[in-house]
PyMOL Python script that loads the backbone (N, CA, C, O; Angstrom):
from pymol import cmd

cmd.read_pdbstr("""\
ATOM      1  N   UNK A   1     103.150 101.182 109.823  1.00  0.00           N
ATOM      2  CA  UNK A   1     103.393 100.553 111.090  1.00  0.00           C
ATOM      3  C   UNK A   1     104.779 100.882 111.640  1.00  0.00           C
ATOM      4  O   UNK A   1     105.194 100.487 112.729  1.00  0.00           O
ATOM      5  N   UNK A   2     105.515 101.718 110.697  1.00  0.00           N
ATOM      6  CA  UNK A   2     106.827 102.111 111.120  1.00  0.00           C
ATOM      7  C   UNK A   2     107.014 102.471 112.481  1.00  0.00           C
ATOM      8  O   UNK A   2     106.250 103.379 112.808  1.00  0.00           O
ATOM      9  N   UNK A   3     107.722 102.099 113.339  1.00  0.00           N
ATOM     10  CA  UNK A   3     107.683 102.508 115.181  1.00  0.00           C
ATOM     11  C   UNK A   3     107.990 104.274 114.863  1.00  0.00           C
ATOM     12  O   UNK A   3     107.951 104.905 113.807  1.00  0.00           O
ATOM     13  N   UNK A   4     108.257 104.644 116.082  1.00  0.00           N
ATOM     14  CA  UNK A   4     108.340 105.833 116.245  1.00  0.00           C
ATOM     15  C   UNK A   4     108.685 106.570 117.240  1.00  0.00           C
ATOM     16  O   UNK A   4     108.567 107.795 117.267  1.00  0.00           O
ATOM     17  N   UNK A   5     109.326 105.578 118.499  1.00  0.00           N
ATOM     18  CA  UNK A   5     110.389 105.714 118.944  1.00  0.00           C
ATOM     19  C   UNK A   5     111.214 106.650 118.589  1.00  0.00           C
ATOM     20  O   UNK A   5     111.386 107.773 119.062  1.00  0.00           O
ATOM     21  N   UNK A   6     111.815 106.002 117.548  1.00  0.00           N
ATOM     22  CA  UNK A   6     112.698 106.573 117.092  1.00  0.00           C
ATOM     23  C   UNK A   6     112.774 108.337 116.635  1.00  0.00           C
ATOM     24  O   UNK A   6     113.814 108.907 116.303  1.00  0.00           O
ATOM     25  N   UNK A   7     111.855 108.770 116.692  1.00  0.00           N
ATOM     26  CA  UNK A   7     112.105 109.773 115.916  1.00  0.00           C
ATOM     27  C   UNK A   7     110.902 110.420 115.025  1.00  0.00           C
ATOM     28  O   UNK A   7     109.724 110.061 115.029  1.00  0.00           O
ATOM     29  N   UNK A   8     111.529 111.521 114.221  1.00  0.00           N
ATOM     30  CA  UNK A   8     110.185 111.278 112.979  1.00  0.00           C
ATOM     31  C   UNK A   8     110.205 110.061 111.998  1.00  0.00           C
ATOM     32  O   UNK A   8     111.168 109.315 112.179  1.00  0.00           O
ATOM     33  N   UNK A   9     109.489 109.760 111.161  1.00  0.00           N
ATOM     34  CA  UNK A   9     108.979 108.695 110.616  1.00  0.00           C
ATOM     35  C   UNK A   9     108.089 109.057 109.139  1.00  0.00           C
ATOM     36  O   UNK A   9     107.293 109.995 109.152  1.00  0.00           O
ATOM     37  N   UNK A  10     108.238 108.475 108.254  1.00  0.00           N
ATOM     38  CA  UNK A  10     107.139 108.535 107.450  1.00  0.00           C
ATOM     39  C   UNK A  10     106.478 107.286 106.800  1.00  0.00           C
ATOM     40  O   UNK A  10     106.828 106.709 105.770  1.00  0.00           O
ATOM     41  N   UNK A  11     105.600 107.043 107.504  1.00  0.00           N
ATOM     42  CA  UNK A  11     104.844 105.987 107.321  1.00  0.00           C
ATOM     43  C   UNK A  11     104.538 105.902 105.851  1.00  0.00           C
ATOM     44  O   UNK A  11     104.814 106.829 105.089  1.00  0.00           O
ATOM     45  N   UNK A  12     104.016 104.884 105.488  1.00  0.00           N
ATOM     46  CA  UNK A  12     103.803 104.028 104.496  1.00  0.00           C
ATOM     47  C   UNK A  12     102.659 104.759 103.645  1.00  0.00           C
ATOM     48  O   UNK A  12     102.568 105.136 102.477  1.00  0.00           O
ATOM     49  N   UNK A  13     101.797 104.787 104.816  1.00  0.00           N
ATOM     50  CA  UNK A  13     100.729 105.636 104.293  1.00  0.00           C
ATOM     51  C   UNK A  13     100.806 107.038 103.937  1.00  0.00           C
ATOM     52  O   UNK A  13     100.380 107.513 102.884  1.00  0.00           O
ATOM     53  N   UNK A  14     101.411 107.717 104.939  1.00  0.00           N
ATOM     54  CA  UNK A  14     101.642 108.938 104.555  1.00  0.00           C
ATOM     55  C   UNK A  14     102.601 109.163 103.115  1.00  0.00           C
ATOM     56  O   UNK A  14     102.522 110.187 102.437  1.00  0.00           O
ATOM     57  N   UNK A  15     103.352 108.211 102.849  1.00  0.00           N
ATOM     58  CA  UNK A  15     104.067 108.065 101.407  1.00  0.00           C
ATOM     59  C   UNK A  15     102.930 108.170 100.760  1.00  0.00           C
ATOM     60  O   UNK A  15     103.072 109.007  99.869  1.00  0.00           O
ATOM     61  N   UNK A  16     101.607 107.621 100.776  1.00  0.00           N
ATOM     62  CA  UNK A  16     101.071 106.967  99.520  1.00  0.00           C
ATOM     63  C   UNK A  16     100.639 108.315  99.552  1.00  0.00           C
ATOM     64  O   UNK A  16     101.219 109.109  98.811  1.00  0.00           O
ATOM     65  N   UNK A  17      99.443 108.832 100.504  1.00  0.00           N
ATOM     66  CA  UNK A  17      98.902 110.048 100.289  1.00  0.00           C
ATOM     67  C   UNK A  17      99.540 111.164  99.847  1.00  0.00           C
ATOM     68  O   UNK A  17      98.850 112.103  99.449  1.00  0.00           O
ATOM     69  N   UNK A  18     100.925 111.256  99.839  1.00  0.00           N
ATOM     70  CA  UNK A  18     102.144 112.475  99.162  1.00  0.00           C
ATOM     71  C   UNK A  18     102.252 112.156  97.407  1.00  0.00           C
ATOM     72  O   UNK A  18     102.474 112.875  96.433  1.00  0.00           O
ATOM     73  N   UNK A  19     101.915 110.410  97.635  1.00  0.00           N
ATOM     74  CA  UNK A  19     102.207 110.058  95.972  1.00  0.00           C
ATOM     75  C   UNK A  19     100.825 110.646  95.315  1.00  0.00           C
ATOM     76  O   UNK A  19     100.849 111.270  94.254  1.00  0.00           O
ATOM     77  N   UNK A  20      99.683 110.404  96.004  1.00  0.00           N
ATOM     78  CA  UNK A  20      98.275 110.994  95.325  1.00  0.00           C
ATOM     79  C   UNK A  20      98.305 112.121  95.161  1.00  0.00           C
ATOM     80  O   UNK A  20      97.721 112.523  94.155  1.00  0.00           O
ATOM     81  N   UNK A  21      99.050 113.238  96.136  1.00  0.00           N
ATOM     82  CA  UNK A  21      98.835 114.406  95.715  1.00  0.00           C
ATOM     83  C   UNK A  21      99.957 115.105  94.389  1.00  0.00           C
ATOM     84  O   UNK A  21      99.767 116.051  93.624  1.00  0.00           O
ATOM     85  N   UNK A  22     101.248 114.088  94.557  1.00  0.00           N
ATOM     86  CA  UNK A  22     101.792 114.607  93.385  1.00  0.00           C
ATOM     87  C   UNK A  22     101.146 113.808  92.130  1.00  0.00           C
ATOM     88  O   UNK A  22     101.178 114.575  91.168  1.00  0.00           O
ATOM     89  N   UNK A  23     100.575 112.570  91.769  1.00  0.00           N
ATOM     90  CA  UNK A  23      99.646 111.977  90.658  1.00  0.00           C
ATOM     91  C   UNK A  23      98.923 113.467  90.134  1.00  0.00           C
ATOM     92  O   UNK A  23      99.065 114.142  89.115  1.00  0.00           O
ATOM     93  N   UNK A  24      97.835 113.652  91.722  1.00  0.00           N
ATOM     94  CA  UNK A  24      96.874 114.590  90.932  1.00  0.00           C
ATOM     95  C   UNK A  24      97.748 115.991  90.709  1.00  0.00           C
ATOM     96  O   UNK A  24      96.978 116.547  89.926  1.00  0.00           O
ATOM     97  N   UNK A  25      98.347 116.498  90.803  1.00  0.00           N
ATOM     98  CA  UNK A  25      99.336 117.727  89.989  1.00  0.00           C
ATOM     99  C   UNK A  25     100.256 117.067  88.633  1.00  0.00           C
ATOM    100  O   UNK A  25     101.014 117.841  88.047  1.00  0.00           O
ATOM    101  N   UNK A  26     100.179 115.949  88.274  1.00  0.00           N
ATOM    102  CA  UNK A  26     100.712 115.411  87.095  1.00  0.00           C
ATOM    103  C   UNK A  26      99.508 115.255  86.171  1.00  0.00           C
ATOM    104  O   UNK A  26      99.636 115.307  84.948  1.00  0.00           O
ATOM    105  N   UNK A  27      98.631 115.111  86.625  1.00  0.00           N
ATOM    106  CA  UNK A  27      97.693 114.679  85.969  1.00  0.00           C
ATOM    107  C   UNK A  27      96.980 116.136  85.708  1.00  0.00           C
ATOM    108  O   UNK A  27      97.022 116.592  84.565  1.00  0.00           O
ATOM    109  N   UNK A  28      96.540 116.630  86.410  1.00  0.00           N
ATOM    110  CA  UNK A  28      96.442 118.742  86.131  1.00  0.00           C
ATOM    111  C   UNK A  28      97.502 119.131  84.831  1.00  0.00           C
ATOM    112  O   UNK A  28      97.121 119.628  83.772  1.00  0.00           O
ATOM    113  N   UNK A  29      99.267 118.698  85.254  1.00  0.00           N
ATOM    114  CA  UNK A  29      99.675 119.467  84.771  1.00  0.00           C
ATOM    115  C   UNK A  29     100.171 118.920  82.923  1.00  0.00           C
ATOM    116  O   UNK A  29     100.856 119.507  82.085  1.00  0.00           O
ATOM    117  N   UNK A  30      99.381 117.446  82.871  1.00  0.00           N
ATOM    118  CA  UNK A  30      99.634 116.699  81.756  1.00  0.00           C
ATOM    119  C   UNK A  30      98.080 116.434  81.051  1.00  0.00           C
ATOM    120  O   UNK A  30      97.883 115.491  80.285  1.00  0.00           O
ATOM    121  N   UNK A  31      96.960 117.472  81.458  1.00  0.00           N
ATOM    122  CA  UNK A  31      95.974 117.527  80.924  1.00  0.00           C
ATOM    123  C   UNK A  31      94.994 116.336  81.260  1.00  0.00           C
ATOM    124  O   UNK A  31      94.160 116.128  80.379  1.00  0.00           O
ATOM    125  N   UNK A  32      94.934 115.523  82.358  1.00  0.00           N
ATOM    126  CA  UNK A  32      93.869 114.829  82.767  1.00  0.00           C
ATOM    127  C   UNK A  32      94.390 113.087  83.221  1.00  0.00           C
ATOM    128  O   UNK A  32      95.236 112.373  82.682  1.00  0.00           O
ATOM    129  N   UNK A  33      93.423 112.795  84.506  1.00  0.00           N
ATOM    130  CA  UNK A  33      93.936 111.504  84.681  1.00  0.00           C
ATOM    131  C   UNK A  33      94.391 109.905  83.939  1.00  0.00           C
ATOM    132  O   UNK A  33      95.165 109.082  84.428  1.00  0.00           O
ATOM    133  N   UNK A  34      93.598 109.795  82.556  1.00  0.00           N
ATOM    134  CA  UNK A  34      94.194 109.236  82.249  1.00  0.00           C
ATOM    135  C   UNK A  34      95.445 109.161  81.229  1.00  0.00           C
ATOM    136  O   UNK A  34      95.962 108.130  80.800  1.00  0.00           O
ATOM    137  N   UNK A  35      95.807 110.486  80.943  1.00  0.00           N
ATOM    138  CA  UNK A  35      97.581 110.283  80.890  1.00  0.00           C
ATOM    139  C   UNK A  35      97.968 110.234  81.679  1.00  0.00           C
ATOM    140  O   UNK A  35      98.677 109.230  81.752  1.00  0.00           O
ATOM    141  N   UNK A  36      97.962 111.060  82.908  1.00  0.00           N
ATOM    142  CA  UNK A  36      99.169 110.775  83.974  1.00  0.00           C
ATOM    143  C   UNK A  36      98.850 109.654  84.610  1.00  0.00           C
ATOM    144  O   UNK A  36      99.453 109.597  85.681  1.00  0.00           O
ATOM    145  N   UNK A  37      97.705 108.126  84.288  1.00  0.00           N
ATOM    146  CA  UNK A  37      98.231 106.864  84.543  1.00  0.00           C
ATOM    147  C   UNK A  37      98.937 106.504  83.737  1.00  0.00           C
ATOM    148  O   UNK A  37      99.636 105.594  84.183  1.00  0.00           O
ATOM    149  N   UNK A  38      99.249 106.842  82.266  1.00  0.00           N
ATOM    150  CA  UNK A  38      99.840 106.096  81.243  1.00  0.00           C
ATOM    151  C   UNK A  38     101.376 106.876  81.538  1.00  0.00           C
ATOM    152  O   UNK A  38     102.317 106.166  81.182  1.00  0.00           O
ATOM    153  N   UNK A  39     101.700 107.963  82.017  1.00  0.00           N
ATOM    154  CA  UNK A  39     102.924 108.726  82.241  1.00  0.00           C
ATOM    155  C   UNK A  39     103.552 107.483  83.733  1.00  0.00           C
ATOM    156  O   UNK A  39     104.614 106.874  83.863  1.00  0.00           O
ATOM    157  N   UNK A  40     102.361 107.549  84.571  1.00  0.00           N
ATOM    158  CA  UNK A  40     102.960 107.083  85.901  1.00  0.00           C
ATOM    159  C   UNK A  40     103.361 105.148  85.517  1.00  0.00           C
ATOM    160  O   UNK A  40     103.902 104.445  86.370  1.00  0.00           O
ATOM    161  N   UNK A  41     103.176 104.901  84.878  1.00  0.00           N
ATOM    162  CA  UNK A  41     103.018 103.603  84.540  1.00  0.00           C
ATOM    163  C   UNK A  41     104.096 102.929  84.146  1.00  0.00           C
ATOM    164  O   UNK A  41     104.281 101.712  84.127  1.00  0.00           O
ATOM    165  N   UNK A  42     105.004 104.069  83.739  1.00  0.00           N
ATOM    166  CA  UNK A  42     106.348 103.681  83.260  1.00  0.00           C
ATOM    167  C   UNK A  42     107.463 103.733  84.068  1.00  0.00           C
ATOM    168  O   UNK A  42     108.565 103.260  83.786  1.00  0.00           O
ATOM    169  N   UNK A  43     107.033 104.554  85.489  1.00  0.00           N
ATOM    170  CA  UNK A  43     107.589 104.750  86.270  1.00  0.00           C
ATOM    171  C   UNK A  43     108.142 103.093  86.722  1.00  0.00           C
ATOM    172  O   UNK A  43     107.674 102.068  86.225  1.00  0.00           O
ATOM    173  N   UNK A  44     108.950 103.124  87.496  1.00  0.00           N
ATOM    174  CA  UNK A  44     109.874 102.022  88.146  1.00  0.00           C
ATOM    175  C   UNK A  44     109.282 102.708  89.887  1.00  0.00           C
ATOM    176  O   UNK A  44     109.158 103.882  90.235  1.00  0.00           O
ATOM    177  N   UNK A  45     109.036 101.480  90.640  1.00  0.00           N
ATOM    178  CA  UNK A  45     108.564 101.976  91.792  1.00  0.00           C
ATOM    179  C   UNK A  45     109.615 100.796  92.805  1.00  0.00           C
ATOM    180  O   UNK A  45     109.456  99.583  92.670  1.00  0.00           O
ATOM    181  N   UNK A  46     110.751 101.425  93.877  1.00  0.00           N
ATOM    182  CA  UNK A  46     110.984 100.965  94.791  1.00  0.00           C
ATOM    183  C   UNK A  46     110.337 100.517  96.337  1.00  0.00           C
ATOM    184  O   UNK A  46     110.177 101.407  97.172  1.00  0.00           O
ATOM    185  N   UNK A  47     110.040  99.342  96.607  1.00  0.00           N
ATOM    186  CA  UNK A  47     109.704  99.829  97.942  1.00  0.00           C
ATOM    187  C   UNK A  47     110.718  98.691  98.976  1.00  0.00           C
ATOM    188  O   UNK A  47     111.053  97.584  98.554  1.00  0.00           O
ATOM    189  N   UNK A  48     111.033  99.116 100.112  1.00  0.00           N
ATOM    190  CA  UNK A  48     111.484  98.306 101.586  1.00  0.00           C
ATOM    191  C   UNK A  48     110.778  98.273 102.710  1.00  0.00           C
ATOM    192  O   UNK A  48     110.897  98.913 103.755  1.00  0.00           O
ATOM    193  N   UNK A  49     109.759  97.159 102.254  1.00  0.00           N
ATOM    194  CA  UNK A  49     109.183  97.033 103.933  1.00  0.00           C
ATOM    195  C   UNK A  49     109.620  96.126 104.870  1.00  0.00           C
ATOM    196  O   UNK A  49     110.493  95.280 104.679  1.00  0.00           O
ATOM    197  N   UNK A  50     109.143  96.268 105.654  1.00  0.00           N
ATOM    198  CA  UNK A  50     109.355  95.724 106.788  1.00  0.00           C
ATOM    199  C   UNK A  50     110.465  95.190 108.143  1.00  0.00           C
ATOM    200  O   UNK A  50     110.371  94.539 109.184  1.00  0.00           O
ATOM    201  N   UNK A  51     111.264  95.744 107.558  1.00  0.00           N
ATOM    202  CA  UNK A  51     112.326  96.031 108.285  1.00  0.00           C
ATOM    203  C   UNK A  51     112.127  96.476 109.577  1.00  0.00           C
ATOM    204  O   UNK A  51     112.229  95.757 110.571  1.00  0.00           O
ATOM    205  N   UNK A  52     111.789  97.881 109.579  1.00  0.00           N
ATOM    206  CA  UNK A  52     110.808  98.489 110.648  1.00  0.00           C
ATOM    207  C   UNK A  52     110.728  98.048 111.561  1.00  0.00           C
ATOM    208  O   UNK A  52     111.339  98.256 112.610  1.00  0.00           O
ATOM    209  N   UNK A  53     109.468  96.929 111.144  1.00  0.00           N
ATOM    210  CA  UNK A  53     108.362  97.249 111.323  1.00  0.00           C
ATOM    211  C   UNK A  53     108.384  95.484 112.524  1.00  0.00           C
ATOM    212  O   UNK A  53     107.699  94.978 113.413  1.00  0.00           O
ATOM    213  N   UNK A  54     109.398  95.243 111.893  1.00  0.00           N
ATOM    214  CA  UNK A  54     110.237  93.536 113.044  1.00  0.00           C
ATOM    215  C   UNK A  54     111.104  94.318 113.789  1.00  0.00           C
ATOM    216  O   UNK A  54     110.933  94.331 115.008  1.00  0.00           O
ATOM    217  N   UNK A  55     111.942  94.932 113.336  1.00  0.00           N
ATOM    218  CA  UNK A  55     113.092  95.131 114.621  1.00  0.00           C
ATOM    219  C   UNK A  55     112.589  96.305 115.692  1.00  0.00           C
ATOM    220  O   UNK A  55     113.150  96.322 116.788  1.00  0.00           O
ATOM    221  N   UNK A  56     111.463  97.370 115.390  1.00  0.00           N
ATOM    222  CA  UNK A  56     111.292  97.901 116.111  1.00  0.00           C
ATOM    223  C   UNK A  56     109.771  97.842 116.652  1.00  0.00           C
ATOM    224  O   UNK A  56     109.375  98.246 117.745  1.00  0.00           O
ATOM    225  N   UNK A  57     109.022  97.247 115.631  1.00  0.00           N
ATOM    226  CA  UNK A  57     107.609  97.496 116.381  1.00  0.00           C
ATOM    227  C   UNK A  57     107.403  96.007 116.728  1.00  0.00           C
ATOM    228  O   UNK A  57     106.184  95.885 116.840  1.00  0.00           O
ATOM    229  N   UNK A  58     107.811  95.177 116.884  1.00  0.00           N
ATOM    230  CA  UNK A  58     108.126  93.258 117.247  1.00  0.00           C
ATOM    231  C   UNK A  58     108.966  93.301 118.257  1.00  0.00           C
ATOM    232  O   UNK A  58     108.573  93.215 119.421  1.00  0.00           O
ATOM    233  N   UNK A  59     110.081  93.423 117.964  1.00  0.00           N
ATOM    234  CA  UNK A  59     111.571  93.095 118.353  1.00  0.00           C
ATOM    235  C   UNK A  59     111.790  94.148 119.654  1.00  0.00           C
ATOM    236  O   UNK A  59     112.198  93.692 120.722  1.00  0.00           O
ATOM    237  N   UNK A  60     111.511  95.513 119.508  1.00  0.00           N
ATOM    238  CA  UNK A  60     111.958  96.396 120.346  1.00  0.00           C
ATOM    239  C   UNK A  60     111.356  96.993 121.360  1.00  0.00           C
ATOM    240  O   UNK A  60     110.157  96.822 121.578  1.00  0.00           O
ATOM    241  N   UNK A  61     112.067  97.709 122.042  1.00  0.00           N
ATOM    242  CA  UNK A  61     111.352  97.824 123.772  1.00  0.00           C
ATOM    243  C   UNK A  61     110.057  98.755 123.546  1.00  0.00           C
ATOM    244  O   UNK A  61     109.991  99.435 122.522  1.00  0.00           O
ATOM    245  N   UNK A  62     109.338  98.774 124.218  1.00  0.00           N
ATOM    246  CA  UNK A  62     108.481  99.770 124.620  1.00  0.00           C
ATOM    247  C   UNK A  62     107.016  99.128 123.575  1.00  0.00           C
ATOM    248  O   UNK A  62     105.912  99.648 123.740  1.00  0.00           O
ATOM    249  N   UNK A  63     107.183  98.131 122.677  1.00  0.00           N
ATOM    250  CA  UNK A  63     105.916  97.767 122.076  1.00  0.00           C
ATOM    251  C   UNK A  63     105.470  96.085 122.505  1.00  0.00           C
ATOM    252  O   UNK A  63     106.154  95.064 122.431  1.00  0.00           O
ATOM    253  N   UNK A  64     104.583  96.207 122.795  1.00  0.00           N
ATOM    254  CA  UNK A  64     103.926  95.033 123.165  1.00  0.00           C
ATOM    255  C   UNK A  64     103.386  93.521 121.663  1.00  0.00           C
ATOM    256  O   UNK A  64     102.981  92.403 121.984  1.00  0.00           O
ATOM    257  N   UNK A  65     103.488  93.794 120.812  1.00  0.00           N
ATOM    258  CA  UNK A  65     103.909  93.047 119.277  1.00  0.00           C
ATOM    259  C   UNK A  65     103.526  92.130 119.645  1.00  0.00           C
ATOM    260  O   UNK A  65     102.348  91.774 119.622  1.00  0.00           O
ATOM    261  N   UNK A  66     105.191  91.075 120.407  1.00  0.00           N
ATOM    262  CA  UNK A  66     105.707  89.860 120.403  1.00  0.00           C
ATOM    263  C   UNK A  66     105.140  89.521 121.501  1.00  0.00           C
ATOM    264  O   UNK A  66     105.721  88.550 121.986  1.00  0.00           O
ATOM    265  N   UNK A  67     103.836  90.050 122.426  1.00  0.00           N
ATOM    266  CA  UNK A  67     103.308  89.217 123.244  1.00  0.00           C
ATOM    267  C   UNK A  67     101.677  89.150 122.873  1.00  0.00           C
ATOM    268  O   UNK A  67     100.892  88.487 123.551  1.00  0.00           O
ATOM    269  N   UNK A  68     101.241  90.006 121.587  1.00  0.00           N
ATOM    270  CA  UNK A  68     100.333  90.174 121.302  1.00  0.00           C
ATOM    271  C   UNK A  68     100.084  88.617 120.280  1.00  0.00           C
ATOM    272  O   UNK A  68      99.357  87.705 120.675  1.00  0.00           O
ATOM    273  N   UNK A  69     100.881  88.576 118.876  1.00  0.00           N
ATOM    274  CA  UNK A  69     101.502  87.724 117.972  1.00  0.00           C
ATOM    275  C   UNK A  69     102.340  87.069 118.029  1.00  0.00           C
ATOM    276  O   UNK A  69     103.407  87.336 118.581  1.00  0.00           O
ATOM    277  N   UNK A  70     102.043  86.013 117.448  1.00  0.00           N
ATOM    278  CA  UNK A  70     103.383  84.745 117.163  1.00  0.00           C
ATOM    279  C   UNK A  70     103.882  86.010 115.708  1.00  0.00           C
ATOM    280  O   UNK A  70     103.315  86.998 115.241  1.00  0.00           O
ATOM    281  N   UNK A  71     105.398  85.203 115.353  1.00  0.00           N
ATOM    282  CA  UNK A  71     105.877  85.417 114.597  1.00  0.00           C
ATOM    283  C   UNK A  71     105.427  85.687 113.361  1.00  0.00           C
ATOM    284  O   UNK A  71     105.429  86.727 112.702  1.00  0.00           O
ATOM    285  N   UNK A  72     104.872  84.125 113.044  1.00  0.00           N
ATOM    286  CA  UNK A  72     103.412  83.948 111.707  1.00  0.00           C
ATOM    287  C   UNK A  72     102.415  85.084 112.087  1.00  0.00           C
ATOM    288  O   UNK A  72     102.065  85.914 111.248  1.00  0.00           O
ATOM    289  N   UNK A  73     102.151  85.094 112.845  1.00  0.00           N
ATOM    290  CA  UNK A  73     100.795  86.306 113.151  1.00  0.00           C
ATOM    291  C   UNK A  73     100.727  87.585 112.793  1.00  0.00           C
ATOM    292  O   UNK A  73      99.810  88.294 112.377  1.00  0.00           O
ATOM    293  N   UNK A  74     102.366  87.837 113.130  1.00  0.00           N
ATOM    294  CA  UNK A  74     102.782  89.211 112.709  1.00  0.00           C
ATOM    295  C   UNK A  74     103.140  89.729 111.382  1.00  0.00           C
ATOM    296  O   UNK A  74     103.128  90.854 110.884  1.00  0.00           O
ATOM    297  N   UNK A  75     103.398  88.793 111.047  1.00  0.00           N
ATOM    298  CA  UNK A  75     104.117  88.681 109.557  1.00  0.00           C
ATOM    299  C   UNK A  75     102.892  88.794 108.815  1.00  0.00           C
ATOM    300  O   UNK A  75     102.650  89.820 108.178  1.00  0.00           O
ATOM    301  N   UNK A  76     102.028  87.729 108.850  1.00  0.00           N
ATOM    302  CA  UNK A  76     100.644  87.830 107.634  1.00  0.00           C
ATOM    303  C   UNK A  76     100.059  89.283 108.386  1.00  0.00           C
ATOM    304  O   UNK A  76      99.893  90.056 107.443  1.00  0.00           O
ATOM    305  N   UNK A  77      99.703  89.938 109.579  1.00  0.00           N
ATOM    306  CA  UNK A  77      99.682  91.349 109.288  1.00  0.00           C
ATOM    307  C   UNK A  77      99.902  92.092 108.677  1.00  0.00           C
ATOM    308  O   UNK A  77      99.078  92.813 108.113  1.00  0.00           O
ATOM    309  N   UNK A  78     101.399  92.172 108.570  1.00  0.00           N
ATOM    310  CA  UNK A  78     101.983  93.040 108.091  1.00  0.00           C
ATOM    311  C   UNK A  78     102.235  93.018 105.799  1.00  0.00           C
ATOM    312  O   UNK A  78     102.420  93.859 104.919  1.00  0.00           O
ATOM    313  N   UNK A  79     102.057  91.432 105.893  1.00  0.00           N
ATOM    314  CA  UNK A  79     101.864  91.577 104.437  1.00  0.00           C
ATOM    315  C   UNK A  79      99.820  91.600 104.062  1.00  0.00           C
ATOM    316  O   UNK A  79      99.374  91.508 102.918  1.00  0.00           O
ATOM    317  N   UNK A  80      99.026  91.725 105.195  1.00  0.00           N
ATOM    318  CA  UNK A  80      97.724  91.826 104.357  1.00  0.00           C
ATOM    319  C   UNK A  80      98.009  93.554 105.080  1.00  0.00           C
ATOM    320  O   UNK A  80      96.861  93.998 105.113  1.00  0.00           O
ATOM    321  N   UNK A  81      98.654  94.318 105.464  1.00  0.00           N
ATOM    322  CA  UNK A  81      98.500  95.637 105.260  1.00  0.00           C
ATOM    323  C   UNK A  81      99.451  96.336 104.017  1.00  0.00           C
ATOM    324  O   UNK A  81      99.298  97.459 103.537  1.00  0.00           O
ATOM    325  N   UNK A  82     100.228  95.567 103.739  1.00  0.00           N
ATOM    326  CA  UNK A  82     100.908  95.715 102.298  1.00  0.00           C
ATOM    327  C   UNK A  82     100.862  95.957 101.677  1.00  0.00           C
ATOM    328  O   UNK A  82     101.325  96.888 101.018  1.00  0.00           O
ATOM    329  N   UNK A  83      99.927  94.804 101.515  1.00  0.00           N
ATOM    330  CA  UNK A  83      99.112  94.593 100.276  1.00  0.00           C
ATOM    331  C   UNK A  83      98.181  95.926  99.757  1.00  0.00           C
ATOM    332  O   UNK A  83      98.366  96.779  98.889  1.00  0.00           O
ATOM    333  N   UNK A  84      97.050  95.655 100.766  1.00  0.00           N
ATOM    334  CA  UNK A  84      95.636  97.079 100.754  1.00  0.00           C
ATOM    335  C   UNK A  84      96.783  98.173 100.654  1.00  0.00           C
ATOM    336  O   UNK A  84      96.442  98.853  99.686  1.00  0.00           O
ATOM    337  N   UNK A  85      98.045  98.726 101.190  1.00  0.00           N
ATOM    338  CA  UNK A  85      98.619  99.937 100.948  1.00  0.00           C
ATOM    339  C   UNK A  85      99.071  99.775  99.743  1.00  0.00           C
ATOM    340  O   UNK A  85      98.614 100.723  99.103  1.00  0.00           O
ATOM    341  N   UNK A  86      99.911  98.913  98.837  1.00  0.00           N
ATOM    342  CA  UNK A  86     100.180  98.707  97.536  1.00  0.00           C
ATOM    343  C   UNK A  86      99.161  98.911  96.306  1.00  0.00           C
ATOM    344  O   UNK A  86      99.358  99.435  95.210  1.00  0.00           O
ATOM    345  N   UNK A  87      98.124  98.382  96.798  1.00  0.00           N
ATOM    346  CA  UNK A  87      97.002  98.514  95.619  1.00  0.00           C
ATOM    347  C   UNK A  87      96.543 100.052  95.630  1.00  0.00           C
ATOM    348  O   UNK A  87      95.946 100.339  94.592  1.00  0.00           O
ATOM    349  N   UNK A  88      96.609 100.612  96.107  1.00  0.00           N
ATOM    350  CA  UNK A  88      96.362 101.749  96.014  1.00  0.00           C
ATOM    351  C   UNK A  88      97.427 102.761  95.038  1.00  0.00           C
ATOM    352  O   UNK A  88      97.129 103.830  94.505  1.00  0.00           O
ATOM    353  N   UNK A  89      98.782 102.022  95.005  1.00  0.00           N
ATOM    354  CA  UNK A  89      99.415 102.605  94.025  1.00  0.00           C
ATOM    355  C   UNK A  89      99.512 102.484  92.624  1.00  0.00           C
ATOM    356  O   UNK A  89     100.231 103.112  91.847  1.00  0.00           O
ATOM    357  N   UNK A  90      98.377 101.252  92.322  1.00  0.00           N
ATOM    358  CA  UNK A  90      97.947 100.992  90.968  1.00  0.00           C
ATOM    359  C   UNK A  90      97.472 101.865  90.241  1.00  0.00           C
ATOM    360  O   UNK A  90      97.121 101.590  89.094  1.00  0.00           O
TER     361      UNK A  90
END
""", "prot")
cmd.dss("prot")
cmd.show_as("cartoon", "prot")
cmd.util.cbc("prot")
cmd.orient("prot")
């Protein structure tokens, strides 16, 4: 949901689909998927959402958000798309 205004961007999603394609070349190059879940597993995973995704796709000019959603409205959006994008990195 990252705005895009700004610039280029790499969405959330497009992270995940870059993480699947390096999984499946770990998993090729460590002899099959389930080691490279037991390799990826140990990994430490950062993430920062939503920042974004209030000051520019809520908060900032040119998006219609904050007349679409209340505050609450926007917010449980943005954590039930989170979510479905997170589980996917299981």
């Amino acid at each position: 949901m990252t705005a895009s205004l700004l610039g280029q961007r790499y969405t959330m999603d497009l992270q995940l689909y870059n993480h699947k394609i390096i999984a499946s070349r770990i998993a090729k190059e460590l002899g099959g998927a389930d080691v490279a879940r037991k390799y990826l597993g140990q990994c430490i995973y950062a993430v920062e959402i939503g920042y974004n995704d209030y000051l520019n796709n809520y908060y900032g000019e040119g998006y219609n958000s904050s007349k679409i959603y209340t505050p609450e409205q926007f917010a449980q959006l943005l954590v039930q798309t989170y979510e479905t994008q997170l589980e996917i990195v299981q």
